[in-house]
C-alpha positions in Angstrom: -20.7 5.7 50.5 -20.1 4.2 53.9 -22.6 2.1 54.8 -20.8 -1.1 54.5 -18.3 -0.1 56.9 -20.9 1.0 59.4 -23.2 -1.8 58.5 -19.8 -4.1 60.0 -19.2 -1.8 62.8 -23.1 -3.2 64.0 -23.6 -6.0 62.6 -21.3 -8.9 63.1 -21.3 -11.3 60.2 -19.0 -13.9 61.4 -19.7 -16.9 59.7 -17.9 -15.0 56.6 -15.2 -13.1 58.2 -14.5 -14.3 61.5 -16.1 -17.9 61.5 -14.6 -18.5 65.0 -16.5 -18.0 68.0 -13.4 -16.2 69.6 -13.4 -13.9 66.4 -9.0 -14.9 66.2 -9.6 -16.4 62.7 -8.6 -13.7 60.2 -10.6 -13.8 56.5 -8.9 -16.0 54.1 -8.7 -17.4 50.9 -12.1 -19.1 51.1 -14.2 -16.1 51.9 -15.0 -15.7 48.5 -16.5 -19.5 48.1 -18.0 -19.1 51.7 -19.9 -15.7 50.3 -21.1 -17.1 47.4 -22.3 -20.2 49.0 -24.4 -18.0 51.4 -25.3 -15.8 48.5 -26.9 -18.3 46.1 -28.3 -20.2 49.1 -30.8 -17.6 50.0 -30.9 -15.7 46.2 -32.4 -19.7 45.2 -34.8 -20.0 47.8 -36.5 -16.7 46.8 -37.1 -18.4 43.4 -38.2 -21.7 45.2 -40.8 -19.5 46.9 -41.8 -17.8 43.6 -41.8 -21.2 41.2 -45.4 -21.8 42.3 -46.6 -18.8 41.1 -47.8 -17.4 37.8 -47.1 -14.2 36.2 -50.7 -13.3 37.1 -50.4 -14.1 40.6 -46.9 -12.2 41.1 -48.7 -8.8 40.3 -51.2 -9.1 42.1 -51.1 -6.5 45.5 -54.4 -7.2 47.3 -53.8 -4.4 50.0 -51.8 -1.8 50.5 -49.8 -3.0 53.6 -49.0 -6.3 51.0 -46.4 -6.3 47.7 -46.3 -8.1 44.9 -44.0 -11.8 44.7 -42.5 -9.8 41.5 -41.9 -6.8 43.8 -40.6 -8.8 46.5 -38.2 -10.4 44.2 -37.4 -7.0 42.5 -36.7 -5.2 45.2 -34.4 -7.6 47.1 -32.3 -7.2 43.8 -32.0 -3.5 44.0 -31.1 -4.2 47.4 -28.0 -5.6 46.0 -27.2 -3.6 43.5 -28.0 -0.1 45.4 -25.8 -1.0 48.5 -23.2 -3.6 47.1 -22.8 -3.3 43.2 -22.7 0.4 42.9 -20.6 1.8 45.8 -18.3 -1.2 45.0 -18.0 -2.3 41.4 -16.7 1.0 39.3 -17.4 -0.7 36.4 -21.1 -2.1 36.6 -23.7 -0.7 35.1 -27.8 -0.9 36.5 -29.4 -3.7 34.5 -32.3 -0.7 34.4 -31.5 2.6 35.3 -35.3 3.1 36.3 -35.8 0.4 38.8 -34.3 2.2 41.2 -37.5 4.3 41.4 -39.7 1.1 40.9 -37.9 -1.1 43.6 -36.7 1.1 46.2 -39.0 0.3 49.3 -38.9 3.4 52.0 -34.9 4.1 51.8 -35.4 7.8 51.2 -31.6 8.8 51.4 -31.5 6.3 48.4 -33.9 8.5 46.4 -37.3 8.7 45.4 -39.5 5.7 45.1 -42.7 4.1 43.5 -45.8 4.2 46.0 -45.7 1.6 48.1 -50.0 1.3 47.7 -49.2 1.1 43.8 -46.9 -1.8 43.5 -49.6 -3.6 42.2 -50.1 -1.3 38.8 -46.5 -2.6 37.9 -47.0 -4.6 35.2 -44.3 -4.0 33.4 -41.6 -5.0 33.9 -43.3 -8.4 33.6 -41.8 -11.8 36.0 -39.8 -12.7 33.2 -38.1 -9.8 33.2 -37.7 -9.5 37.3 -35.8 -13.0 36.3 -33.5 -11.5 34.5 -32.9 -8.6 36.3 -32.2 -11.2 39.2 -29.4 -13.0 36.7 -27.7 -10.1 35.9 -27.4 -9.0 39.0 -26.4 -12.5 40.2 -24.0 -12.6 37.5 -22.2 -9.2 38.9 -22.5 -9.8 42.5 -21.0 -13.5 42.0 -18.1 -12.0 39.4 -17.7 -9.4 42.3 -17.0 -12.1 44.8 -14.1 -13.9 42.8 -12.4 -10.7 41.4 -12.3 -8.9 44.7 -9.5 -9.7 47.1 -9.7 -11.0 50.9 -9.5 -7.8 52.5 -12.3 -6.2 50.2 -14.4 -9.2 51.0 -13.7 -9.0 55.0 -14.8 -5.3 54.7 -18.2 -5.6 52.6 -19.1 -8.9 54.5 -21.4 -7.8 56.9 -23.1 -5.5 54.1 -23.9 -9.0 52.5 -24.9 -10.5 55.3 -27.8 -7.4 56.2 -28.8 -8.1 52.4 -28.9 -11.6 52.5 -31.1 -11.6 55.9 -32.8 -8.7 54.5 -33.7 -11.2 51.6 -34.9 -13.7 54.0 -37.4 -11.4 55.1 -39.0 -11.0 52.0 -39.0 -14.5 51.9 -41.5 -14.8 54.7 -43.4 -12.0 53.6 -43.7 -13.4 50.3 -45.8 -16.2 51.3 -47.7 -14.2 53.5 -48.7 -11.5 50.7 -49.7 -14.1 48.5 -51.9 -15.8 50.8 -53.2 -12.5 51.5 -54.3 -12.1 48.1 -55.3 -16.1 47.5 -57.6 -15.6 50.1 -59.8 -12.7 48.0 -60.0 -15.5 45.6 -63.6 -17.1 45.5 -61.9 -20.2 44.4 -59.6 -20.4 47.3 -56.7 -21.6 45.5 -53.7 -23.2 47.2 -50.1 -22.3 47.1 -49.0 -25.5 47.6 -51.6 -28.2 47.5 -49.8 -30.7 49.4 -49.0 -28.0 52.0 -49.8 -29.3 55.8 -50.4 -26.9 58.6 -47.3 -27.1 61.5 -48.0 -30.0 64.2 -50.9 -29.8 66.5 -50.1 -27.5 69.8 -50.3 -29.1 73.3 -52.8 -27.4 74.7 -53.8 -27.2 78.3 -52.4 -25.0 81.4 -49.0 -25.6 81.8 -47.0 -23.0 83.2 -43.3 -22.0 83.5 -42.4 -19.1 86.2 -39.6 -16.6 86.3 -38.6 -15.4 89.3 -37.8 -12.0 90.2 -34.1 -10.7 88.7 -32.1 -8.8 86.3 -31.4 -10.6 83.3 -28.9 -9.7 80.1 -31.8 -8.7 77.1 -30.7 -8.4 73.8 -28.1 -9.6 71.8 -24.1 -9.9 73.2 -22.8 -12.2 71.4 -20.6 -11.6 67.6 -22.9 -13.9 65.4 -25.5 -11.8 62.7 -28.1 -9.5 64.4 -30.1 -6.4 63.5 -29.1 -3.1 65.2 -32.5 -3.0 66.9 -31.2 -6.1 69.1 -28.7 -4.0 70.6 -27.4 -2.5 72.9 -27.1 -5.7 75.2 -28.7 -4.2 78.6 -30.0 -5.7 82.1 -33.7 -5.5 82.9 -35.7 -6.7 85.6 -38.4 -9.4 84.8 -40.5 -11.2 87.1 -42.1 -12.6 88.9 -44.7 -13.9 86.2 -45.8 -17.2 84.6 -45.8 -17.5 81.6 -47.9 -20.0 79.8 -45.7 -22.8 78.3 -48.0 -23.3 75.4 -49.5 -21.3 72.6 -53.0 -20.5 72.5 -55.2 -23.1 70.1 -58.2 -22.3 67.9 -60.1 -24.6 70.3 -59.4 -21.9 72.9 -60.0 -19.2 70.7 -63.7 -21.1 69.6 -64.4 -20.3 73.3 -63.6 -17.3 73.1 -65.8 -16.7 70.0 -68.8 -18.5 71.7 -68.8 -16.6 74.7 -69.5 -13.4 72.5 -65.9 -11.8 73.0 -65.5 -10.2 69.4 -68.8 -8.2 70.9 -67.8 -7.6 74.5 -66.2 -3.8 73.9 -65.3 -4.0 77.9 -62.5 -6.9 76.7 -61.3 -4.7 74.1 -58.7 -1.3 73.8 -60.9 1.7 72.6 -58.7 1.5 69.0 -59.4 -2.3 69.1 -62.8 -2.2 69.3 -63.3 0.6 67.1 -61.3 -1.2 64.3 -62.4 -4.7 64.9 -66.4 -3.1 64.7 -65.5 -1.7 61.5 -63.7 -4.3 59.6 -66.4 -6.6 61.0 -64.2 -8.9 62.6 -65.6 -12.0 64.2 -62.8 -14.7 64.1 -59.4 -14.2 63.2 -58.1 -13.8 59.7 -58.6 -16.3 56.9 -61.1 -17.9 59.3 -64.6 -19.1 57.1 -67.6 -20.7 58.5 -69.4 -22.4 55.9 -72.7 -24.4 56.7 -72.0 -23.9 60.8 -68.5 -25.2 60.3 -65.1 -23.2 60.8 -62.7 -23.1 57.8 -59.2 -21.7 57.5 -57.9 -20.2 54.4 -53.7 -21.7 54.4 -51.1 -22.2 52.0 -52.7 -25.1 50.8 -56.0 -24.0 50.3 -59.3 -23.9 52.4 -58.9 -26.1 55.3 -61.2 -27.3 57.9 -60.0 -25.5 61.1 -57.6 -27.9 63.3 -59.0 -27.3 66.8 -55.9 -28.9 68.5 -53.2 -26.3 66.2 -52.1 -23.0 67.4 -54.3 -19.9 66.5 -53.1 -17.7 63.6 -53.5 -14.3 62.1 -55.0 -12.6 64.8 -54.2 -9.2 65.7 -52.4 -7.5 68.6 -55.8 -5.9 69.4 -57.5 -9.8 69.6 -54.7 -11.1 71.2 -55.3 -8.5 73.9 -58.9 -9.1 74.3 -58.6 -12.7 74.5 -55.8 -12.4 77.0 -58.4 -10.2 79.4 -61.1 -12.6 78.4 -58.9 -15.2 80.1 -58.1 -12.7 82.7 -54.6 -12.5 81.9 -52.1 -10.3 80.0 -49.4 -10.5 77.3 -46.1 -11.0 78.1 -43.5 -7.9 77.9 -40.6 -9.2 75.3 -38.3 -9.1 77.7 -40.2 -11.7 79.5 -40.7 -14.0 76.6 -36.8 -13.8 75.8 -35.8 -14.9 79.2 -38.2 -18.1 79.0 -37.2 -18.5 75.5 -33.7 -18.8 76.0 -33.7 -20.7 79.4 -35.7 -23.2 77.0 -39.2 -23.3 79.0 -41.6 -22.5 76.1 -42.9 -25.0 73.9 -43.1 -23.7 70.0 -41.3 -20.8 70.3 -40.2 -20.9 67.4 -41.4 -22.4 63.6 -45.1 -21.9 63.9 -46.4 -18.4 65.0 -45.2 -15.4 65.5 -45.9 -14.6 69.1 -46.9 -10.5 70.4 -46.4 -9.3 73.6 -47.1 -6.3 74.9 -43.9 -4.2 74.5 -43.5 -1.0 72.4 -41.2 -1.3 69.4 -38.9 1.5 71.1 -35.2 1.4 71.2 -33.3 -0.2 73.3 -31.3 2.0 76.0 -28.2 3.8 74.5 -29.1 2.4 70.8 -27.8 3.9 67.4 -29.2 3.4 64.4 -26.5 2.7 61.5 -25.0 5.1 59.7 -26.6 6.2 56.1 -29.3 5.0 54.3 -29.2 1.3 55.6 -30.0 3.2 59.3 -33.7 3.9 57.7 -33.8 -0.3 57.8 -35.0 -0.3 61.9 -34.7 2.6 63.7 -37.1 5.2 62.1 -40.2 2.2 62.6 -39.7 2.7 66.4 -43.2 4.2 67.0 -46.6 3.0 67.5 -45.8 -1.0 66.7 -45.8 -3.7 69.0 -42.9 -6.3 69.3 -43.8 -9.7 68.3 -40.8 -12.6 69.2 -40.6 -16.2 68.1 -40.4 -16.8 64.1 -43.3 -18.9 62.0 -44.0 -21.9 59.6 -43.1 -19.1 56.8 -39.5 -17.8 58.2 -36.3 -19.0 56.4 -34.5 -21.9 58.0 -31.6 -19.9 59.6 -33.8 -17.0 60.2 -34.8 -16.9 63.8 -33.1 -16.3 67.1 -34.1 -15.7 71.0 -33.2 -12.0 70.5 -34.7 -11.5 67.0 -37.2 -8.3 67.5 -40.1 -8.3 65.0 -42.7 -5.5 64.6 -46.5 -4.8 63.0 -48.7 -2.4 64.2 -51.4 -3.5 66.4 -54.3 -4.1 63.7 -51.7 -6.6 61.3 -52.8 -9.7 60.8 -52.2 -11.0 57.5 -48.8 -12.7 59.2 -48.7 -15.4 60.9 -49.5 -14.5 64.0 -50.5 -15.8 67.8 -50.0 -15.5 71.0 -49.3 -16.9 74.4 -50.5 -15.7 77.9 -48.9 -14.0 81.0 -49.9 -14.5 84.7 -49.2 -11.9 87.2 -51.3 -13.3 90.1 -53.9 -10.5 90.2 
């Protein structure tokens, strides 16, 4: 297979082979520690993220668009042991020659693959066996690391480093999955009962404004990024205002108050259509019990923070709310230009933020080579971009370029918003 070597052609991983900015430093001796570091780093946090949970709850799959924690924590090992362990090691054998078919996600040039809609049916293998699927694996990939010599590590290091942020993806959605499913619960239960909800927002209507010019979008420099952050290309963006503060629940109240989840002139035909069907008339995980707003959160049933940043709401509500205000959502480019030049409060740690740009590719982009080019490229259709990174992203995990994507009804993640202004 070649994957790793086209994974490294397009996806820098410097901090293992090249941990110099100028990219001078050739891999050495220590590559080998610095991989395994990285490696058990992220492999432990998945199990920090799943120690909470009981076997019951890691089955459970409360929608289709969700996965179990035991899947999530399965199928980040195959990840390994599909694209490292087996083009790589001669000698290892699959701790389970059928989990292949169980934990292979939508990687069809890796072979056929469980339903995604019935991961929840899986149970067997049971969590204590996903935990020892993750130790053996662990075991080879960490054997692999101190038997292999410095050029073999220089040439799979970038394959590590797609798994390892792969991994950290799961991570996220692992929390949001299971809060998914908590929240079917009558009882409500928490995750984490101690669990606080991020810092209150500052509210109000600040402003930052971009002037009309071309600006560099995407990602240029050598550090870790996804192929779908690249080609670096110019773009013109401006002039606009972007709002230097996310939108709050108190704002979103209003919005509720002044009938908007009923107004269909507010909403996109699909919008409306979807939100009238699923009964929407807050956002996601929102209760009102006795007259009084509750949010469902890691840590249980809540009473809604007025002052803190709205969450799980749709690309559809996010619209609706933005013409209810009688603005717009920014384009992505926008939001990365304000991002990086530092003028938007909580960009980053809280919610994830949509705009109103296509997931499309960027000009002049290629996907990867073999089956780790199903990971971006074939999603480019029908999604919207969000940018920013939440309270459930891996520390290390975010960037100004990083390009996520749901489809315009999602809101089981951890989603908001923040508003464009155009002048008309």
């Amino acid at each position: 297979m070649t994957q790793s070597t086209s994974a490294a052609d397009h996806l820098a991983a410097d901090r293992f082979s090249n941990p110099d900015p100028d990219n001078r430093r050739p891999a050495g001796p220590g590559l080998a520690a610095r991989l395994s570091e990285a490696y058990l780093t992220v492999r432990n946090e998945t199990e920090r993220r799943a120690a909470p949970l009981s076997p019951e709850d890691q089955v459970v799959q409360s929608m289709p668009d969700a996965s179990p924690a035991k899947w999530h924590r399965a199928h980040t090992t195959w990840f390994f042991e599909q694209f490292l362990l087996g083009p790589h090691c001669p000698d290892y054998r699959p701790f389970d020659p059928d989990y292949a078919f169980l934990f292979n996600s939508y990687y069809v040039s890796a072979g056929p693959r469980h339903a995604r809609a019935e991961r929840g049916h899986l149970t067997r293998p049971g969590a204590a066996e996903v935990t020892a699927y993750r130790r053996h694996v662990d075991a080879a990939v960490l054997q692999f690391f101190n038997d292999a010599g410095a050029d073999k590590l220089a040439e799979i290091a970038a394959l590590i480093e797609v798994g390892l942020n792969h991994e950290q993806q799961h991570q996220e959605l692992m929390l949001t999955d299971i809060l998914h499913a908590f929240a079917q619960n009558p009882l409500y239960p928490a995750y984490d009962p101690v669990w606080t909800p991020p810092a209150s927002a500052r509210g109000g209507d600040a402003w930052c404004e971009l002037k009309e010019g071309i600006h560099s979008i995407g990602h240029a420099a050598s550090t870790f990024h996804f192929d779908n952050e690249k080609p670096a290309h110019r773009a013109l963006v401006g002039p606009v205002k972007l709002a230097r503060h996310l939108v709050t629940n108190r704002e979103w109240l209003a919005f509720i108050d002044d009938g908007g989840y009923r107004t269909p002139t507010l909403w996109l035909m699909d919008g409306f259509a979807k939100a009238s069907a699923e009964e929407w008339d807050a956002p996601g995980h929102w209760h009102n019990i006795d007259g009084a707003w509750h949010v469902m959160s890691l840590g249980g049933l809540l009473p809604l923070d007025p002052d803190a940043p709205v969450m799980h709401v749709s690309y559809y509500e996010a619209d609706a709310f933005a013409r209810w205000r009688g603005k717009h959502l920014p384009t992505e480019m926008e939001w990365e230009v304000a991002a990086r030049a530092g003028l938007l409060d909580d960009a980053f740690g809280i919610v994830w933020q949509w705009t109103r740009s296509a997931y499309a590719p960027y000009p002049g982009y290629r996907a990867i080579e073999g089956a780790l080019g199903e990971y971006n490229g074939k999603f480019m259709v029908n999604q919207l971009v969000l940018r920013g990174s939440s309270l459930a992203t891996p520390q290390g995990h975010s960037r100004v370029t990083y390009r996520n994507f749901f489809y315009p009804h999602h809101r089981w993640q951890f989603t908001g918003l923040r508003l464009a202004d155009y002048g008309d």
